[in-house]
C-alpha positions in Angstrom: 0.0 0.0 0.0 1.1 3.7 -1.3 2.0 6.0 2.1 0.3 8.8 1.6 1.8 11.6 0.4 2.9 13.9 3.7 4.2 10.7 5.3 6.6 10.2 1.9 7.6 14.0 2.6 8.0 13.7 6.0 10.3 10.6 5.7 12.6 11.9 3.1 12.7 15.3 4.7 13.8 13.4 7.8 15.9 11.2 6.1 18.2 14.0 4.3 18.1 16.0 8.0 19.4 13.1 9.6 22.4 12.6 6.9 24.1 16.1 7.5 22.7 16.3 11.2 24.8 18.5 13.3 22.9 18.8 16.3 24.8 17.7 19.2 24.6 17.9 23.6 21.5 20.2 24.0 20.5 21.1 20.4 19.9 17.3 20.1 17.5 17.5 22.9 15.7 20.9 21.5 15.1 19.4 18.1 12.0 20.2 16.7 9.3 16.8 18.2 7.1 15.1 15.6 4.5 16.4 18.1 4.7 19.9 18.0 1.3 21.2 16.0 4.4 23.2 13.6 6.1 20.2 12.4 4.8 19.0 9.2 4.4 22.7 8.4 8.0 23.3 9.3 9.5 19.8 7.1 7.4 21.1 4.2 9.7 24.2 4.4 12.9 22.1 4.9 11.8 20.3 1.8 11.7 23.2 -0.3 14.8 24.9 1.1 16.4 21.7 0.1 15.4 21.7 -3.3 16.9 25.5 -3.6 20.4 23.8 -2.3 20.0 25.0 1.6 21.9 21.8 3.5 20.4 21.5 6.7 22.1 21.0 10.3 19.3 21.2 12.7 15.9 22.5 13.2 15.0 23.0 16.4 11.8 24.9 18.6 11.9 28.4 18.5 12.2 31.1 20.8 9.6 33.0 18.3 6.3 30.6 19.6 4.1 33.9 20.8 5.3 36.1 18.5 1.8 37.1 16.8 -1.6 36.1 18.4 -3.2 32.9 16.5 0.0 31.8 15.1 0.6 28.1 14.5 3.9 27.7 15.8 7.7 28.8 15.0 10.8 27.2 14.2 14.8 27.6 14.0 16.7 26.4 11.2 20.5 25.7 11.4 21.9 25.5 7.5 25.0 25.5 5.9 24.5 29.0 5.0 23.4 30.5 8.4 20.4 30.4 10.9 16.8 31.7 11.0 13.8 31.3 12.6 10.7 30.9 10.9 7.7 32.2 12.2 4.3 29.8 10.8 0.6 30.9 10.6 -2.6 28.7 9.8 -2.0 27.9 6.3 -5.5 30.1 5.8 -3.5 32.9 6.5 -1.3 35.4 5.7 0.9 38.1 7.0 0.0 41.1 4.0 -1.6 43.1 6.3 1.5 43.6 8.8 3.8 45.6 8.7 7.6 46.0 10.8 8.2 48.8 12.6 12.1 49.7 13.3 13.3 52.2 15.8 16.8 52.7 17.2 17.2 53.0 20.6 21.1 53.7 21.2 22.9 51.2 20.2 19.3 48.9 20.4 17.7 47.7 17.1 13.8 47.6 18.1 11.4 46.3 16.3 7.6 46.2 16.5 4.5 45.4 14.4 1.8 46.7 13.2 -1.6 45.3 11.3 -3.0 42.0 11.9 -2.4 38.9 13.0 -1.4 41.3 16.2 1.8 41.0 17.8 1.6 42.0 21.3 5.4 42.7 22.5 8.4 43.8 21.1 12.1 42.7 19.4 15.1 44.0 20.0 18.8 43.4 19.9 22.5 44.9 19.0 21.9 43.5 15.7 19.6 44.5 12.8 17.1 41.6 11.8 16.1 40.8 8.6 12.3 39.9 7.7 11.2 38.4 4.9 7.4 36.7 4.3 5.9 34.4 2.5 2.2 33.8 2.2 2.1 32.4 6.2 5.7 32.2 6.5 7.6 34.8 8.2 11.5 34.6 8.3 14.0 36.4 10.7 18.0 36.8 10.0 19.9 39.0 12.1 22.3 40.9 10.2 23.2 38.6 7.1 22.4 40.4 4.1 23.6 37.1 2.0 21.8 34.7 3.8 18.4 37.5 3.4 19.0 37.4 -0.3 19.7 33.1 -0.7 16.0 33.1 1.2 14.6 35.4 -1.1 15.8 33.9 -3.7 13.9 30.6 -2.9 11.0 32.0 -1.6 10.4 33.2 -5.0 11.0 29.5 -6.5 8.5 27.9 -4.2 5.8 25.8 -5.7 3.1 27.4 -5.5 -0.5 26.5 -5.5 -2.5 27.4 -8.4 -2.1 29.8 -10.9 -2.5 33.7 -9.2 -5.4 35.9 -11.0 -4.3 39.3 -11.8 -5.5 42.0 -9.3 -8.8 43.8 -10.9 -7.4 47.1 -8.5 -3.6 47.4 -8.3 -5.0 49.4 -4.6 -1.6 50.7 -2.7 -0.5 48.2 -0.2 1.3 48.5 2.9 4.6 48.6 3.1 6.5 46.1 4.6 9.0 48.2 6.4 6.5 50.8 7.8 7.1 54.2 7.1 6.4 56.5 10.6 5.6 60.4 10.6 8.7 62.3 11.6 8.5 62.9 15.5 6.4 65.0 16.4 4.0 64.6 14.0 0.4 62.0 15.6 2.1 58.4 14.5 -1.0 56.3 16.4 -3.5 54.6 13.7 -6.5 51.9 14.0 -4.9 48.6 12.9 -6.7 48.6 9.7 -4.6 51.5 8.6 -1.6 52.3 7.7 0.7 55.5 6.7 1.6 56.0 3.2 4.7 58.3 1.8 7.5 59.9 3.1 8.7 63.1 4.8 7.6 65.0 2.4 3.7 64.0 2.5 2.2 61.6 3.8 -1.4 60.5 4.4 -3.7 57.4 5.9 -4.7 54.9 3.9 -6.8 51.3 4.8 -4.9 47.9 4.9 -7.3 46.3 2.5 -6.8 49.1 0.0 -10.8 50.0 -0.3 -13.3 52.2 1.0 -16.6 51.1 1.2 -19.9 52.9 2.1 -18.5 56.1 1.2 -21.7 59.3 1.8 -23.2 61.1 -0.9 -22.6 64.6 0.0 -26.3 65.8 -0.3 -29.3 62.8 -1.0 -29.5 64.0 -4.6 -25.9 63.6 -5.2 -24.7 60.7 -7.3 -21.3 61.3 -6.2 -19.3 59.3 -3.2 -17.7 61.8 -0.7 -14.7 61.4 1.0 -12.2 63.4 2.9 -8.3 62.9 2.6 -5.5 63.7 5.0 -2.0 65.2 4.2 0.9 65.7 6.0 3.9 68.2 5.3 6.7 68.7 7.5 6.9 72.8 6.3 2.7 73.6 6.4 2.3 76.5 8.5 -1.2 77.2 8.2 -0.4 80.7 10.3 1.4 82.3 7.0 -0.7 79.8 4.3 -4.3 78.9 5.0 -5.7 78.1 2.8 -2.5 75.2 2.0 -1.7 75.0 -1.8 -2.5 71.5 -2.0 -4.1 70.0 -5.0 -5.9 66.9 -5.5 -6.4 65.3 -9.2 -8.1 61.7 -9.6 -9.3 59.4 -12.9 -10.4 55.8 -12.4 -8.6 53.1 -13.8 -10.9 50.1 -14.4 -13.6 51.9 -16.7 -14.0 55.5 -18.2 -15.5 58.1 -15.7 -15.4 61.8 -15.0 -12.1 62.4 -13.1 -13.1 62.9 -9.5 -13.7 66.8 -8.1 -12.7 68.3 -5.1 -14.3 71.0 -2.4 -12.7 74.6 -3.7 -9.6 74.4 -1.6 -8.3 72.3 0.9 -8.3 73.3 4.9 -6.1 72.6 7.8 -6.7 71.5 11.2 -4.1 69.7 13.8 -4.4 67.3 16.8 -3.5 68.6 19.9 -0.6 70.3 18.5 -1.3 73.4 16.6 2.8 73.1 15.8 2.2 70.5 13.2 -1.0 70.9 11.2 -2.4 68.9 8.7 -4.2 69.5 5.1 -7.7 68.2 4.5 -9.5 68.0 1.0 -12.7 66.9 0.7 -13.5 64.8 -2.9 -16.3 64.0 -4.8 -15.9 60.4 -6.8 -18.2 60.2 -9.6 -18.6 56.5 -9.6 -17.6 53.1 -7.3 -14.7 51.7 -9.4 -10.9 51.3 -9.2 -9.4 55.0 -8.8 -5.5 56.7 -8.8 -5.5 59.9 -6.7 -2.5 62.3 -6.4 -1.7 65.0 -4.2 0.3 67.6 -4.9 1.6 70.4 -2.5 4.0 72.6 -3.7 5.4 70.3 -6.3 5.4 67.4 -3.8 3.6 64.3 -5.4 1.8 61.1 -3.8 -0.4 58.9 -6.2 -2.3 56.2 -4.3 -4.9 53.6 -5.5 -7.7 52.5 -4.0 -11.0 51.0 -4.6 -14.3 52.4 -3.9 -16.9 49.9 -3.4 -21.1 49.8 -1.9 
């Protein structure tokens, strides 16, 4: 009788670990059980590491098992071309809508996360760590720029399930490295958020990339409202109120009147008069896939997002 297939994987996987086994005294005692809820998950990965040319020493339980809420379990991998731990969730799942957040702190690396799953403590270290994810894989280096790239490199030659359909929307995603207002500009959002730019502007945008259930402005208005947040690290709305802000919009996925906007953008601030933002209020003709752009002073930021009921 034919073993079925996960026991064939398992067994070679096992099979190949155990021929260039390195793990000796107390790493032979911390190796990963056959009972731990992680461990077909975390051969599967060996298995395709292996076929990219990774040679594997160890793999052992991880120090990373409560790093998110609702994660399956975690890993460490020793390989002939360094060590990482590998962070797994539900194969459901995926970690697109989290982002890392690095801070230094002296001589500290710190590093938190924001978006969902949620991640309720904190990293940190004398040494910078590398992320890089994968569906519901999430791996961390620590300073190994060549060992980042090898990983990358065979992340991208996974197998993969199916053939991906193309996005209707291409909405702006979050970034993986999180980009955080310039202190002391508000840097708290809803975990459904995220901020989107750079010093120069910078504004809030949802994780999924849509808004939906956008008001009409007036009952007899066809039109979805919206209003949209900038940042600017030089808007003084003492010596320029109204702000010279702009915003310009055409939608992508089918023709449409390019979106309007109130007759000039405001300001406003929160608790901090200091460092004011830019408000614009805009009128989208139709639901649909749109590009938006704002433009202060000659400072762009084009974001996509899709309106929906």
């Amino acid at each position: 009788m034919a073993l079925p297939a996960v026991l064939v994987l398992l067994a070679t996987t096992s099979s190949l670990l155990a021929q260039s086994s390195d793990c000796t005294g107390k790493e032979a005692q911390a190796q990963l059980s056959s009972s731990d809820p992680v461990y077909v998950d975390a051969m599967e990965l060996a298995r395709n590491l292996i076929d990219q040319g990774f040679i594997f020493k160890c793999v052992l339980g991880s120090k990373m098992q409560n790093l998110f809420e609702g994660q399956k379990g975690a890993a460490f991998y020793r390989t002939d071309q360094g060590s990482f731990d590998v962070v797994f969730l539900p194969k459901a799942e995926t970690f697109d809508a989290v982002q890392v957040v690095e801070q230094r702190q002296g001589n500290l690396y710190v590093y938190s996360f924001r978006g969902k799953p949620h991640s309720p403590g904190r990293m940190e270290g004398s040494k910078k760590t590398y992320f890089i994810k994968s569906a519901n894989l999430l791996f961390l280096l620590w300073s190994d720029t060549d060992l980042a790239g090898s990983i990358q490199t065979a992340v991208s030659r996974f197998p993969q399930g199916g053939p991906s359909p193309p996005d209707s929307c291409p909405v702006t995603k979050p970034p993986w490295m999180a980009f955080i207002p310039p202190s002391p500009y508000p840097t708290e959002l809803p975990a459904d958020s995220f901020w989107f730019g750079n010093e120069k502007l910078w504004t809030s945008l949802p994780m999924d990339g849509t808004w939906n259930g956008l008001p009409h402005y007036e009952p007899t208005d066809s039109a979805f409202r919206n209003k949209l947040f900038w940042w600017h690290e030089s808007y003084d709305w003492r010596t320029e109120n109204p702000p010279s802000l702009s915003v310009t919009g055409k939608r992508l996925d089918a023709p449409a009147s390019p979106l309007t906007t109130d007759e000039h953008a405001n300001s406003g601030w929160i608790n901090d008069s200091q460092h004011p933002f830019m408000v614009s209020g805009i009128f989208v003709p139709t639901l649909g896939c749109w590009q938006i752009t704002g433009d202060y002073k000659g400072d762009r930021l084009t974001l996509v997002v899709m309106i929906g009921q």
